[in-house]
N, C-alpha and C positions, 0 to 999 in steps of 0.2 A: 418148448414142448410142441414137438410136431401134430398138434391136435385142434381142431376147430367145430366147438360145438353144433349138433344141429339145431332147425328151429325151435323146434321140442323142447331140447334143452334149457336153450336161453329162455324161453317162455317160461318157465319153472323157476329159472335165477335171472329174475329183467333187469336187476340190478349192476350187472353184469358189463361191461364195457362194449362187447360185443352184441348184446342185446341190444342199446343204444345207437349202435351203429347197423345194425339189421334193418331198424325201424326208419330209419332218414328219410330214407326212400318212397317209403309205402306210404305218407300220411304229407300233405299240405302243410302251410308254415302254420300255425297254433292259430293266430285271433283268425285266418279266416277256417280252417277244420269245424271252428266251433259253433259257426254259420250252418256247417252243413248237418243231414241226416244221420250221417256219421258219427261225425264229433258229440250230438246228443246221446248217442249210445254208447261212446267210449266215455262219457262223461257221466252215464249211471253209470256203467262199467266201474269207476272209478269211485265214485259214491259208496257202491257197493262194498268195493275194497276197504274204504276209510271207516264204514260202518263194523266191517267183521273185524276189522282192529280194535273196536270200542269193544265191537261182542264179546273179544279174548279176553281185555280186560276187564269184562263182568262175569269172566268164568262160563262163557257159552262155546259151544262147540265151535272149531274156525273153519271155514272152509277151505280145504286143501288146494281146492282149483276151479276155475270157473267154468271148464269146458269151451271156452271161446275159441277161435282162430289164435294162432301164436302171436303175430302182429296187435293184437288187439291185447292181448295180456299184457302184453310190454308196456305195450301207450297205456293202458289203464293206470299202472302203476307211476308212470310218469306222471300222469295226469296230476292221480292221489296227492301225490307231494308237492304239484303245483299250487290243487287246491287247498293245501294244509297250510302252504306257505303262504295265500291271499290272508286266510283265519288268521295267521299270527298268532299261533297257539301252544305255546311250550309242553303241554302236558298233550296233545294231539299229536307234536313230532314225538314225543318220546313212545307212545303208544303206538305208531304207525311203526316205526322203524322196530321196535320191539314185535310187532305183529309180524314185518319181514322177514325179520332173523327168522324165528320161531315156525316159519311157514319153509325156508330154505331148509330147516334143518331134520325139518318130517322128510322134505323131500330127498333128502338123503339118506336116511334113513330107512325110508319105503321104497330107494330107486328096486331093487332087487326083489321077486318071489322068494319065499323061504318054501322050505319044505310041508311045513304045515299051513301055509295060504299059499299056492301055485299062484293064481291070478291077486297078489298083492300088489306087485310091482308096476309103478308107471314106465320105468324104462328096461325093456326087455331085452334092447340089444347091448345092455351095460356090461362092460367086461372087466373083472376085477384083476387088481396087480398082487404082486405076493402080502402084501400089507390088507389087503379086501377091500381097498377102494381103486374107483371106476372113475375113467376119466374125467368126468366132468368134474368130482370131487377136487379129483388134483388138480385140474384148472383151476373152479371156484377158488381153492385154498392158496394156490400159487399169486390167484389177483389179490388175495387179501394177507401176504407175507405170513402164510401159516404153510411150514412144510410139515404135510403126514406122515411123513417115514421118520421124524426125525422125535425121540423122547424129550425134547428139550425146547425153550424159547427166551428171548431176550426177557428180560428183568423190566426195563421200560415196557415194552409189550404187555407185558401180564397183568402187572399192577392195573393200565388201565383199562385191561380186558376185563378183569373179578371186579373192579370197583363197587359193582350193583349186584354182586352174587355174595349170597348170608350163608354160603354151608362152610364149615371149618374144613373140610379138606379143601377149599381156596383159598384160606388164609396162607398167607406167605411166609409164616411163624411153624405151618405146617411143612413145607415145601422145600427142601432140597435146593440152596442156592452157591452155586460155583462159577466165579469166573464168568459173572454177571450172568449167566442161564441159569434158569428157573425148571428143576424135575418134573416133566408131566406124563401122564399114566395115556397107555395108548385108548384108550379108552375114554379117556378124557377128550381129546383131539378136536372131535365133531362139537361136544359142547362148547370149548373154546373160540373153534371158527365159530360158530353160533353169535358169542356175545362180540365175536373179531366184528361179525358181519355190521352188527348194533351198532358198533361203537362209531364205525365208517357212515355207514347211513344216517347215522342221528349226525354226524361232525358237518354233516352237508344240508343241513337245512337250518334256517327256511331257505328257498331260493329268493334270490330278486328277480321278483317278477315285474313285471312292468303295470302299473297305474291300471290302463284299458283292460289290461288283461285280466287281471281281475275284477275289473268293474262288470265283465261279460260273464264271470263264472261269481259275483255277489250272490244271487238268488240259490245256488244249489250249494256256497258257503253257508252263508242263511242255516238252509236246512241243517246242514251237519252242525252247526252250532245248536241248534235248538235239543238233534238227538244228544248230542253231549250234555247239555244241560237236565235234559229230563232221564240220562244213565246217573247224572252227578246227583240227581235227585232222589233215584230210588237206590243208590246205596250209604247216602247221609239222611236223606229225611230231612225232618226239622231240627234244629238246631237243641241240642241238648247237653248244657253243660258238666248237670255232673258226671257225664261218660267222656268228659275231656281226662287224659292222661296226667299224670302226677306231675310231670314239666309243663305243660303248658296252665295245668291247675296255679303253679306255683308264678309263673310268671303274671298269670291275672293279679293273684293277689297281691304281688309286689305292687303291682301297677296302682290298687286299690288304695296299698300304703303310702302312697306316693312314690313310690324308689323309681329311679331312673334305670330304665333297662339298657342291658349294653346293645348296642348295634346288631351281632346275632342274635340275643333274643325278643328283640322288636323284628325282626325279619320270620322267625323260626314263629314265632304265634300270627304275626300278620298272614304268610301263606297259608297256616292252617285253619284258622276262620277262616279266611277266605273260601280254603276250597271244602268246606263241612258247609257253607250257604251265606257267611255273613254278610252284609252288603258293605260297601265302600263309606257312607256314613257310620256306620255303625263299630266299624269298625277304628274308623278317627276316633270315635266318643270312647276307644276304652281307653285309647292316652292323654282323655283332659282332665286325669287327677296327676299327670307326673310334672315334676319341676319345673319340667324346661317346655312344660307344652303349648306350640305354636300350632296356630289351629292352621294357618297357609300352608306353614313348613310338612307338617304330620300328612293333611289331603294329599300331599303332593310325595310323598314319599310311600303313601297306600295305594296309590292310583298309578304308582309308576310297577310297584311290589307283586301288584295284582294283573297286572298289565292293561289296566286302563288309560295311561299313560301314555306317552308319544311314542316309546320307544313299542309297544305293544308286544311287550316279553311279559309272560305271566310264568311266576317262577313255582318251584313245588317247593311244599316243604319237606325241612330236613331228616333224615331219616334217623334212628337213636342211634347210631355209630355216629354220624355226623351232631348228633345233641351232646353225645359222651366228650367230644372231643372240645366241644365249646367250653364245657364244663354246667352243661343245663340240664344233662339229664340227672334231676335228683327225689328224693322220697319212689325210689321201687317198688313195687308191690309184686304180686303173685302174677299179672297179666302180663305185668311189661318181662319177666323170666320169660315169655313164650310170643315175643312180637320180635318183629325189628324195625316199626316205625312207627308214630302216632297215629296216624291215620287207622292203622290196622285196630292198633289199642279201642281207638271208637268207636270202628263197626262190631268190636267184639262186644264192647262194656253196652252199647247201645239195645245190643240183640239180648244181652242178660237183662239189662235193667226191663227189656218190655215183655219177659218172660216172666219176671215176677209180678208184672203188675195184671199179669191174666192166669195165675196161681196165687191158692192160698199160701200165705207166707210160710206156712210149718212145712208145707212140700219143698220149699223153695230152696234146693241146693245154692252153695256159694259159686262164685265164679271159678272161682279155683278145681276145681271138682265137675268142669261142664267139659273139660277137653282143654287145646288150646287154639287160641285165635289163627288164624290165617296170617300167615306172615305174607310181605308184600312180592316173597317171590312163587305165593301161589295165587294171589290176588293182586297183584301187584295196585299200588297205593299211587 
């Protein structure tokens, strides 16, 4: 492709190869930038970033762009992932890289004026091809083995592109599959590249970063961990059993009777205490009625789970296609027909149960009857 974006451009997608190699030039080697006037401001910069990715996933407005110099968008974003990858935070790459896509895919979306918003568009010198996309499009899409002109894409591709997407026209039961290509709607495309984009960015993190270098950027890790904790706080709350989901309800109770849980569902209720507020104690003490319970063994298998642990991976839990498939998603009820993960289950059962208890009971419609929950691909979990 005879085309080479401008700064503009790559400022919009830093992700971008070319983006990357823009930037070499312009900024000093990383530990000493960070010394300077500079590097503090590309380092809120970047703060900034990691924060509107938390924002999206509390359902807050995101911000499309920051207005800075093009150089300066780029290294923010670089930055971001450096600093995510000091955290050691599985559910922070997942959130960042998902804030990425999602911010790429506006900007495609809005590069153009339409007729009824003239001054919508950020790029006004975009020129579209017989298909209505603009170069950078076909670039972006070409870096990421997605061609736009084409109705179709590889069977490996797809699968792990929808992995995290719940609507039945991307199930693959829905989907036209020949000669290993999988049917896709032109229309579909941009979304596609979207989660193409995720799946790339998340596959690359965290980085190794080097020891000092994060020892320089601890203090404003720090902060981003504390905002995540008090986001993780104000949409669990305090811990409230009976708004736990009918699997994870049932694997307590096994635990109670003493039964020994299989390996996925010590794993699938470990990450979700965990991330609903339980502590690391607390969480050992549900497994000292089971059989085999070794108090060393179990610490050390919750603290690895939760990523207290050396390897500092903290994992999420599993979502009810991945419960269905263990064979733990059981006793259904009316809520879980309108979720697709536990988590989602307990911010919904949570926000019912504290309605009834600030209504008199005879007003008190049933859950079933209030709407249905947020699934975790409008709140994502």
């Amino acid at each position: 492709m005879d085309y080479s974006p401008s700064a503009k451009e790559l400022s919009h997608f830093p992700f971008l190869k070319k983006a990357q190699e823009h930037i070499k030039k312009s900024f000093p080697p990383l530990d000493q930038l960070l010394k300077e006037e500079k590097g503090a401001f590309l380092v809120e910069l970047a703060v900034k970033r990691i924060n509107q990715a938390l924002a999206v996933a509390a359902k807050k407005p995101p911000v499309a762009h920051f207005q800075t110099r093009d150089d300066e968008e780029i290294a923010s974003y670089v930055l971001a992932r450096i600093i995510v990858s000091c955290i050691q935070d599985k559910q922070l790459y997942d959130r960042l890289t998902r804030y990425e896509a999602e911010r790429a895919y506006q900007f495609l979306l809005s590069e153009k004026s339409t007729e009824s918003d003239p001054g919508a568009g950020w790029n006004q010198h975009a020129v579209l091809d017989d298909e209505g996309n603009s170069k950078i499009a076909n670039y972006l899409a070409a870096e990421f083995r997605i061609d736009l002109a084409k109705d179709r894409m590889p069977l490996a591709d797809y699968v792990e592109i929808v992995s995290v997407l719940h609507e039945d026209r991307f199930k693959l039961v829905n989907r036209r599959v020949q000669n290993g290509q999988v049917g896709i709607k032109k229309e579909e495309l941009l979304e596609l590249l979207r989660e193409r984009i995720r799946v790339i960015l998340r596959r690359d993190l965290p980085y190794h970063v080097p020891k000092a270098l994060c020892a320089q950027l601890a203090p404003v890790a720090e902060s981003i961990k504390k905002e995540y904790q008090q986001q993780m706080l104000q949409q669990f709350g305090s811990i409230e059993e009976s708004a736990f989901p009918p699997c994870m309800q049932a694997l307590i109770t096994a635990l109670t009777a003493g039964t020994n849980l299989t390996h996925a569902g010590r794993f699938a209720l470990t990450t979700f205490v965990h991330t609903v507020g339980m502590d690391v104690p607390a969480i050992a003490g549900l497994y000292a009625r089971s059989p085999d319970f070794d108090p060393e063994k179990t610490m050390y298998q919750v603290e690895h789970i939760t990523g207290r642990g050396g390897s500092g991976t903290e994992y999420t839990a599993p979502a009810c296609a991945a419960m269905r498939t263990t064979g733990l998603c059981v006793n259904r009820d009316a809520i879980c027909e309108n979720t697709s993960h536990p988590l989602s289950y307990y911010r919904y059962k949570k926000r019912e149960l504290a309605k009834r208890q600030n209504k008199p009971e005879k007003n008190d419609p049933s859950p079933a009857k209030q709407g249905t929950p947020e699934s975790p691909d409008s709140k994502k979990a």
